[in-house]
C-alpha positions as CSV (number, residue, x, y, z in Angstrom):
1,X,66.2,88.3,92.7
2,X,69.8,89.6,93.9
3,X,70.7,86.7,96.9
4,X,72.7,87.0,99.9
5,X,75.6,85.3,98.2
6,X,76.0,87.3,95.0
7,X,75.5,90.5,97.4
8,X,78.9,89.0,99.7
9,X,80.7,88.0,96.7
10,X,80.1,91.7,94.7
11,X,81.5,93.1,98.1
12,X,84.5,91.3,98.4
13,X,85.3,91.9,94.7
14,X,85.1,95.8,95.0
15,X,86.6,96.1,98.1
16,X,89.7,94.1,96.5
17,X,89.6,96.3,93.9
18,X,89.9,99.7,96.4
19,X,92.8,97.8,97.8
20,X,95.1,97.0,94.6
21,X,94.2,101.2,93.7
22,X,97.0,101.5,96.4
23,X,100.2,101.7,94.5
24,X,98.8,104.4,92.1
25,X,97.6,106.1,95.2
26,X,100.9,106.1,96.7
27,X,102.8,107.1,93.6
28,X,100.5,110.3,92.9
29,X,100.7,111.1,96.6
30,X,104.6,110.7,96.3
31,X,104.3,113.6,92.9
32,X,102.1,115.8,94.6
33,X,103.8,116.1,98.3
34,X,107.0,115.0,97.8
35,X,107.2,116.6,94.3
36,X,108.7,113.4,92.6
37,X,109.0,112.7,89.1
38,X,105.9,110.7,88.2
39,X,107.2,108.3,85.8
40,X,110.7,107.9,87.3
41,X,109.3,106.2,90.7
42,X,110.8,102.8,90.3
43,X,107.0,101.0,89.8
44,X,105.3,102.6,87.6
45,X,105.1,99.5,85.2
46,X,103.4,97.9,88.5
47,X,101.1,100.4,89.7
48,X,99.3,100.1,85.9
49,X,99.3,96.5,86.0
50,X,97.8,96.5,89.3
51,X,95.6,99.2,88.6
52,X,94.0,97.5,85.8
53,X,93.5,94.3,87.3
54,X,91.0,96.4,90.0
55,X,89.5,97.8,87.8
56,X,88.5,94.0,86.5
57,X,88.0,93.0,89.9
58,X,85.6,95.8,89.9
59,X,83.4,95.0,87.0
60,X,83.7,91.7,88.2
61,X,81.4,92.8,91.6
62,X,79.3,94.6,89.2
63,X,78.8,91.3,87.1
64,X,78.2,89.3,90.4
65,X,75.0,91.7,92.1
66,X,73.2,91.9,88.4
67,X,70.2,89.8,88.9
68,X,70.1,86.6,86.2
69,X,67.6,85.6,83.9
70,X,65.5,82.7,84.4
């Protein structure tokens, strides 16, 4: 049975990982409007790395609402 708590902590997780997806919102927003280079942005390197730990905090709210075995 899923409790309360793992339900709160698989929320928190995802909605983290929505938040870090920021930075490679903002630099395909800046390509497509603004009609900027997409790897010549300044932060490229950062958006990936940031990008990849949501994802990880993503499967990591997955992990947390998956019922355990007894």
């Amino acid at each position: 049975m899923i409790t309360e708590e793992q339900k709160y902590f698989s929320g928190i997780f995802k909605n983290i990982g929505f938040a870090f997806l920021a930075p490679a919102g903002s630099i395909i927003f800046q390509a497509v409007v603004f009609k900027k280079d997409f790897f010549n942005t300044g932060y490229l390197g950062f958006a990936i790395l940031i990008s990849i730990s949501s994802y990880f905090l993503f499967y990591l709210g997955y992990i947390f609402i998956k019922e355990k075995n007894k």
